[in-house]
Each structure stands twice: as C-alpha cells, then as structure tokens.
C-alpha positions as CSV (number, residue, x, y, z in Angstrom):
1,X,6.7,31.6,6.6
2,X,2.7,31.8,6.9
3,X,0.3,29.2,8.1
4,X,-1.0,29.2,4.2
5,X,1.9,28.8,2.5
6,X,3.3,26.1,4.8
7,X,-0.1,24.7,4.3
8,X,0.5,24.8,0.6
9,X,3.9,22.9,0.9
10,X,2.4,20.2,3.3
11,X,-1.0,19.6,1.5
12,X,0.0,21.0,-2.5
13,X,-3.8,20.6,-3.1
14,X,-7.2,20.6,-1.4
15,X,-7.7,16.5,-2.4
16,X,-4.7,15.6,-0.1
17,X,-5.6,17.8,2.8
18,X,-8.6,15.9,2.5
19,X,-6.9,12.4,2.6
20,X,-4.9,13.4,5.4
21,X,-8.2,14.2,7.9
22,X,-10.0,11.4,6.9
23,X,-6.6,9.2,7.2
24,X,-6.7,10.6,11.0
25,X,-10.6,10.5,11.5
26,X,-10.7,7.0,10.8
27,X,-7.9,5.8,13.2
28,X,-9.4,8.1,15.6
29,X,-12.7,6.2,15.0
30,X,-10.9,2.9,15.4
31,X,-9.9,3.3,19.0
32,X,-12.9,4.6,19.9
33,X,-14.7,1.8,18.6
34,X,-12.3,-0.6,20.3
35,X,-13.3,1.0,23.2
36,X,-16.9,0.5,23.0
37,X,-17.2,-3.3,22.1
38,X,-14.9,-3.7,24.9
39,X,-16.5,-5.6,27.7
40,X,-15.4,-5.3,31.5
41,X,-14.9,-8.8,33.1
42,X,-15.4,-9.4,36.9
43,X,-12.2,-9.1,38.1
44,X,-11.6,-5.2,36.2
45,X,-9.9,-6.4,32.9
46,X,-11.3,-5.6,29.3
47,X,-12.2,-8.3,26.8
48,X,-13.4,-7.9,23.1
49,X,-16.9,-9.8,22.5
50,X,-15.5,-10.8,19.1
51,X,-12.8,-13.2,18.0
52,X,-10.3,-10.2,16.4
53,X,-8.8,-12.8,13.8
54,X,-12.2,-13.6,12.2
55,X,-12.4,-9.2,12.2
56,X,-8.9,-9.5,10.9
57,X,-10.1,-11.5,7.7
58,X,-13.6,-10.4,7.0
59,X,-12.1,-7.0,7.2
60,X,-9.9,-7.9,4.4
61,X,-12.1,-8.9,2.2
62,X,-14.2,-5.5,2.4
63,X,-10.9,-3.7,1.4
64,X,-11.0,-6.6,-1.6
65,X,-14.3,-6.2,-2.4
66,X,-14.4,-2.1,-2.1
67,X,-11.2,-1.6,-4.6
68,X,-12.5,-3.7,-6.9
69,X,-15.9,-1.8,-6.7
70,X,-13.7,1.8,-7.0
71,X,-12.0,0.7,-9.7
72,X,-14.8,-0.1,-11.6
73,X,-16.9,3.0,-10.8
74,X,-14.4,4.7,-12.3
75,X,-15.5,3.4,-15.9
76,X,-13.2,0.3,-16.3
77,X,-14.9,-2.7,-16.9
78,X,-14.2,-6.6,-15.3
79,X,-12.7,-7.5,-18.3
80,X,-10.1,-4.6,-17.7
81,X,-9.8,-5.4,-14.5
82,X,-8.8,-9.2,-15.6
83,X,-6.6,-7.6,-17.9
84,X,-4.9,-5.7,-15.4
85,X,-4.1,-8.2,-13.2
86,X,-2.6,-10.6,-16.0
87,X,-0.5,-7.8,-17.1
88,X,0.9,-7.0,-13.8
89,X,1.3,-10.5,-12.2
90,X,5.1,-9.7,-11.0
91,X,3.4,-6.5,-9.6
92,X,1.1,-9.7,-7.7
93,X,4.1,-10.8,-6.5
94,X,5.9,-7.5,-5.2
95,X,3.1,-6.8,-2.8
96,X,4.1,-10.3,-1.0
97,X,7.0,-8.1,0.2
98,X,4.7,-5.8,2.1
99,X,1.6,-8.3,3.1
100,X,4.0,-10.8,4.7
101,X,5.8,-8.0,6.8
102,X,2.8,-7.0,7.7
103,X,1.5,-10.0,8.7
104,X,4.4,-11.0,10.8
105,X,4.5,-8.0,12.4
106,X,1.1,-8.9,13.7
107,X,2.7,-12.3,15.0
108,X,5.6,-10.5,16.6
109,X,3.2,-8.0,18.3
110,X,1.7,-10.9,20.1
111,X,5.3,-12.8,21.1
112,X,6.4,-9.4,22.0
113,X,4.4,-8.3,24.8
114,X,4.5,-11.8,25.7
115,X,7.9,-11.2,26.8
116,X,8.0,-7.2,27.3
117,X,5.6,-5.3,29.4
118,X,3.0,-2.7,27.9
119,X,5.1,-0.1,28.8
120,X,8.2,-0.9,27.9
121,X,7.2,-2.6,24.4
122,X,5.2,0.6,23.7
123,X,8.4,2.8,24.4
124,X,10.5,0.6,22.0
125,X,8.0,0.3,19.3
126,X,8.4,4.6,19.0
127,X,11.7,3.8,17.4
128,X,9.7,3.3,14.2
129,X,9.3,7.1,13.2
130,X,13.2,7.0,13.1
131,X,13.4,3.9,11.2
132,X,10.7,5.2,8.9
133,X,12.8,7.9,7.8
134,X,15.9,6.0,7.2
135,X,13.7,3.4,4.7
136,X,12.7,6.2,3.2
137,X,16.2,7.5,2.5
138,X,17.0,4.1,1.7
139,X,14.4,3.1,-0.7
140,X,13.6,7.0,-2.3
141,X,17.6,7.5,-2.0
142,X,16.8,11.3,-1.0
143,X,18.3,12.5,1.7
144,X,16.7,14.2,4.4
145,X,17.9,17.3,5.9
146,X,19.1,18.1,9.7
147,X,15.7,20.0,10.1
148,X,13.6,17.0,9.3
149,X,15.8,14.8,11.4
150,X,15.1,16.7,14.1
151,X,11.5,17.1,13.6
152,X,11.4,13.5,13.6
153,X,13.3,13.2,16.6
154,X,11.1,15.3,18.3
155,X,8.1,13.6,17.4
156,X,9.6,10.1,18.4
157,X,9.9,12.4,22.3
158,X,6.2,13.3,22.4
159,X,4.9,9.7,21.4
160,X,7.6,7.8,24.0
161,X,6.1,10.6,26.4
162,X,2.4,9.9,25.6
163,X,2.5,6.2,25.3
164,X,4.9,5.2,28.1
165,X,3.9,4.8,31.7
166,X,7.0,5.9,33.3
167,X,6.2,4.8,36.5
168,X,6.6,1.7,35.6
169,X,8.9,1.5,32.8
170,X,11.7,-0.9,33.9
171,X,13.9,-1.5,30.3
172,X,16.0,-4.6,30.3
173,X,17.8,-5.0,26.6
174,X,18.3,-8.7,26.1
175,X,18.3,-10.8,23.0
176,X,14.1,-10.3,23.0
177,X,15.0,-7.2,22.3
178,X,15.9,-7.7,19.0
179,X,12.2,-9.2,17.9
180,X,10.7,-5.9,18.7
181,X,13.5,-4.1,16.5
182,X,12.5,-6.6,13.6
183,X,9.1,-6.0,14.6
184,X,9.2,-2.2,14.0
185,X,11.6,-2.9,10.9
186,X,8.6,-4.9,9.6
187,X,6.3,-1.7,10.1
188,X,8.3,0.3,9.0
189,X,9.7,-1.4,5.7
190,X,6.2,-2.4,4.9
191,X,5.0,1.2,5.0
192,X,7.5,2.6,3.1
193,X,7.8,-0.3,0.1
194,X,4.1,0.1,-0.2
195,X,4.3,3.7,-1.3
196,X,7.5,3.0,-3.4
197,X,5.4,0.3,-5.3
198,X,2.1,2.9,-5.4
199,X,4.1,5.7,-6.8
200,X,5.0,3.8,-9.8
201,X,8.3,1.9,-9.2
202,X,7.1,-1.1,-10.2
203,X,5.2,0.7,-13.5
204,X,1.9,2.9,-13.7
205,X,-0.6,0.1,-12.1
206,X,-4.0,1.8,-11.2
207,X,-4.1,1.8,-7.0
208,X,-7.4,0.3,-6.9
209,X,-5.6,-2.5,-9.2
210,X,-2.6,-2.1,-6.7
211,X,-4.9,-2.4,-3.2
212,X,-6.5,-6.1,-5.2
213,X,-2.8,-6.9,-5.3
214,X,-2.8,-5.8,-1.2
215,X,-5.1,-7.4,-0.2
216,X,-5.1,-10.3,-2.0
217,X,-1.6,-11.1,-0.6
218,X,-2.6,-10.4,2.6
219,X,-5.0,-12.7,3.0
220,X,-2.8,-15.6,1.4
221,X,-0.1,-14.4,4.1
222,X,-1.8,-14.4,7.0
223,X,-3.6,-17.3,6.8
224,X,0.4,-19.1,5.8
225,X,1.0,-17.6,9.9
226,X,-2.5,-18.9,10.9
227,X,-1.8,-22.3,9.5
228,X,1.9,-22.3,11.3
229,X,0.3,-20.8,14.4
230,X,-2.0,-24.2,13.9
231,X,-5.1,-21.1,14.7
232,X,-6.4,-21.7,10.7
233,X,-9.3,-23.8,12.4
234,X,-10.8,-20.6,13.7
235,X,-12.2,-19.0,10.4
236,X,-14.4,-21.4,9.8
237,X,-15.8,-21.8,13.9
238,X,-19.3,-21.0,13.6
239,X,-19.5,-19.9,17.1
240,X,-16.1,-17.2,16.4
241,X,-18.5,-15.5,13.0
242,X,-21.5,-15.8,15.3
243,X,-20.2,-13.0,17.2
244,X,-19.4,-10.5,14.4
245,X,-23.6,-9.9,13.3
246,X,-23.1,-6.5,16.0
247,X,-23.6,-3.2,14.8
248,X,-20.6,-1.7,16.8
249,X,-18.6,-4.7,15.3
250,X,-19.7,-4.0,11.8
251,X,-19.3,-0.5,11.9
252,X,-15.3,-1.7,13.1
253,X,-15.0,-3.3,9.8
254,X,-16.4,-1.0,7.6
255,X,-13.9,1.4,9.2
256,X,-10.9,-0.4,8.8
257,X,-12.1,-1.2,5.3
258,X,-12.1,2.3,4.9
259,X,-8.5,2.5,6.8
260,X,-6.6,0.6,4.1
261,X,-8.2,2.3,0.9
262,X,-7.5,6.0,2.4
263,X,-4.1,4.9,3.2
264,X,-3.9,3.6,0.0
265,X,-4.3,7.0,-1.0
266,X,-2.6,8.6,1.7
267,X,0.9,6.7,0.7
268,X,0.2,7.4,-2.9
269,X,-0.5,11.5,-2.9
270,X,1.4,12.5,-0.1
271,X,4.4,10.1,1.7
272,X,5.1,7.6,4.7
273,X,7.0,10.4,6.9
274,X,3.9,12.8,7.0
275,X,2.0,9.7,7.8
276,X,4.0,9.2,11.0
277,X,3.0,12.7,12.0
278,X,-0.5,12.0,11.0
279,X,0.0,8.8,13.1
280,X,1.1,11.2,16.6
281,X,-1.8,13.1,15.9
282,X,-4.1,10.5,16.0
283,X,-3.3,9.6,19.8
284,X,-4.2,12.9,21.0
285,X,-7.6,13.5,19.2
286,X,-8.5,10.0,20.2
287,X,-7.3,10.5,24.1
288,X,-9.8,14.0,24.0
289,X,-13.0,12.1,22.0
290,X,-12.4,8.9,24.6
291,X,-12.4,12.0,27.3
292,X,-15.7,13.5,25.8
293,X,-17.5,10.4,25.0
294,X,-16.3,7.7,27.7
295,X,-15.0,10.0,30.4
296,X,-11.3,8.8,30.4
297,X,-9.0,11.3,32.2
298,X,-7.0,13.6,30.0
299,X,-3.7,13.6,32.1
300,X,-0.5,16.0,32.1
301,X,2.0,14.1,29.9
302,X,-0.7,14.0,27.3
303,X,-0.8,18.0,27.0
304,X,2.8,17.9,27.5
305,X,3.9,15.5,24.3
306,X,1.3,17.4,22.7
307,X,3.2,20.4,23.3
308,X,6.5,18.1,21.5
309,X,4.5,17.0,18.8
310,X,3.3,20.3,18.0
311,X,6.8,21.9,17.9
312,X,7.9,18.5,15.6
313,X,5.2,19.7,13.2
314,X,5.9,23.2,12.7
315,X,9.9,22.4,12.3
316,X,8.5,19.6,9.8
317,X,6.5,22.3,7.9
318,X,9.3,24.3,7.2
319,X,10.9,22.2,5.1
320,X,8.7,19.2,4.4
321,X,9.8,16.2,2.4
322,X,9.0,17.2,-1.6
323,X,6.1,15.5,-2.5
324,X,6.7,12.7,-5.4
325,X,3.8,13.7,-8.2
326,X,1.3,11.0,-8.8
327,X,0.1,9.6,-12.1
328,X,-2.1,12.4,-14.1
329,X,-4.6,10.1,-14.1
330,X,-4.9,9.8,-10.6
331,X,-4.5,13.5,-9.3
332,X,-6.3,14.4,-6.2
C-alpha cells in the first residue's frame, strides 16, 4: 500500500488532514508555552507566575464565547441560536456526562501524584490508549481488529518509553492504584462519549451548538469541585486575575481556546483512536521545538519510542478505524 493511498484512508479529505496538524500544533504550542511562563525558584524548582485555576476558567469562557461567535458567522442568527439550545436541552444535559469526567479527572490528577511519583503516575496513566479503544468498542460497538490492537499496543510502548524515567520507576500497586485507573477511565470515557454525542447520537445538533453545551457544563462542573475543594474563593481574588494581564499568559488561553474548538472538530470528522496517535506525536515534536527553542536535551529513549510510535502508525494505517461520516452540513 502507498503513502497516498494510506493517506487517503487516514485523512478521506484535505479538511481533516488539516484538523489533525492544527490539533497537534496547538498541543505542541501548549507545552511550549508552559515552558516559557515558567519561572525558576531559588532552590532549582519551576513555578507558573499565574494562578492555573483562574487560566482554567477564563479559558473556558473563550471556548464559550468563540463557538457562539462560529456559529453565528456561519449565518445563524441569536435567535437561532436560543432556539437551538431550547430544543436540545436533554442534549444540555448529556454533555454533564463528559464535563464532570473531565473535571474530576483534573481533581484526581492532583490526588494522584500526591500519592504516586511522576514517574510512576506517568507510566500508569499510558494505559489510557488501551482503555480508549475498548470505550470505543464499547460505545460504537465495532470491533477492532488484531492489527489495530496491536498498533495500539505498540503505541502505549513508545509513550511508557518516552514518558517514564526508568531509573527511578519503583511501582507499588496498592488500593491508590485504583484512583489513577478511574482517573484514566475518566479520560478516556470522556473522550470517547464526546465524539459519540458530536457524531449525532444524541440527534443532528450543530457542533458549535454542541461545544456551548461543553463548555457550559464545564464550567458549572468544575466550579461544583471548586466549591467541594472549598478553592471557589479564588476566582474572584483580585491579586490571582492580576497575574493573567501577560502576553505569554494570554497567548496560553487563546491557545487552549483554540485546543477545545479544533478538538471539537477533531472528534467530530475523524475519531478518538487517531487522536491518541495524534496525542504520541505531540510529545515528540514538542521534546525537538523545547530542544530548538529552550535548549532541552533530546535524549536516547526519546528517538527510541519514536522509532515504536512510528512502527504503531504505519501498522495503524493499514487498516485504520472506518471513519463515521459527519453531517452534510458540516463536511470538512
């Protein structure tokens, strides 16, 4: 098979090969901005100048704000918009499903490393390109072959490879090991529900109308774990917005903004398991740009699980996943 037809099968048209860069630019973009606003402290550990949760929300809002302002450049008016919404309020409700996983798997991400190291919560957390494929099963009920198993498997290798320090990895399974499992259940089941609800399993909603859903829930969820969490008091500290009026810090919002509508898009077009390959892909081109533009090392394991991913791609684009069409209306 030739690099252009397996192109073809991948990325049916030139819209979706299109989502599928910018998907990766822009999470290679986040870590690289990460990395700038990062500050060194005295003693050789790394702080962000900005308080992340007050990011968190304003960010958000920009994803809000931006579908509303896609959906009605496309010729819809406010009052259709309105119209939408009342029409589809148990569509409202659905997206709880995904905003509250979400959301809790950001609370679990902070209880986990709490009582895992980096390393070993990292390694763990790689389960969730296997899990991804079993919700998909689940939730799509089609049935992936032996060759995409493996291609997943194989990818799961070159991101426990290029994420784990194995010099330090020291596994102990205990009953904490089961939050990280519901955390990456949470990921994953999140992901996955998301693009069952955009391809039109809970009726032909417009995605822009879908992502106001999103992030609307969102919002209400995490600020339900912010009140628990008894941390609610911090989006409204003048001194924690005081610190977001930076350009590097602005330009991190406006990028995550753009994050959620492209995967938006991403989950709608093409599917969750190409976005996990998308997603391994993503920690290579950022460890070469932090290389080029901050001087971090490139080291060995890196160009080996490259080497693993690469192989997981080309088994992959053999025999990829068939693509679920989208609505006319929305082809890319």
């Amino acid at each position: 098979m030739g690099v252009i037809t397996m192109l073809k099968d991948l990325f049916p048209t030139k819209g979706t090969f299109i989502i599928f860069v910018g998907y990766m630019a822009l999470f290679v973009n986040l870590g690289l901005l990460v990395t700038a606003t990062k500050q060194a402290g005295p003693d050789g550990s790394s702080s962000l100048p900005y308080n992340p949760i007050v990011v968190v929300f304003l960010t958000e809002f920009v994803k809000l704000v931006s579908s509303i302002a896609l959906y009605l450049n496309e010729g819809h008016s406010v009052d259709d918009l309105i119209k939408a919404i009342s029409n589809n309020r148990k569509v409202f409700l659905l997206y709880f499903v995904p905003a509250t996983l979400y959301a809790l798997y950001n609370v679990l991400a902070y209880i986990n490393l709490v009582h895992y190291d980096p390393t070993t919560y990292f390694l763990l957390l790689q389960l969730r390109v296997v899990v991804t494929g079993v919700v998909y099963q689940i939730l799509f009920q089609q049935q992936l072959s032996g060759m995409q198993w493996l291609s997943l498997v194989i990818l799961m290798i070159g991101c426990i490879i290029k994420q784990t320090d194995f010099s330090r990895l020291a596994i102990k399974l205990d009953a904490s090991a089961l939050l990280i499992l519901v955390q990456v259940f949470c990921s994953c089941f999140a992901g996955v529900y998301n693009e069952y609800l955009l391809k039109g399993h809970s009726g032909e909603v417009h995605t822009m109308v879908q992502n106001v859903f999103m992030y609307t829930d969102s919002m209400i969820a995490n600020a339900l774990f912010l009140g628990y969490k008894g941390e609610l008091g911090q989006l409204t500290d003048a001194a924690s917005w005081s610190t977001i009026f930076q350009v590097l810090v602005i330009c991190l919002i406006v990028n995550n903004a753009a994050m959620g509508i492209v995967t938006s898009l991403f989950l709608k077009h093409l599917n969750s398991l190409l976005k996990t390959f998308a997603s391994a892909l993503e920690l290579f081109f950022t460890a070469i740009f932090a290389w080029i533009l901050f001087g971090i090392p490139l080291d060995t394991k890196t160009f080996v699980a490259m080497s693993f991913v690469s192989v997981a791609i080309y088994i992959y684009a053999h025999k990829p996943v068939k693509l679920v069409t989208a609505a006319p209306a929305e082809k890319v």
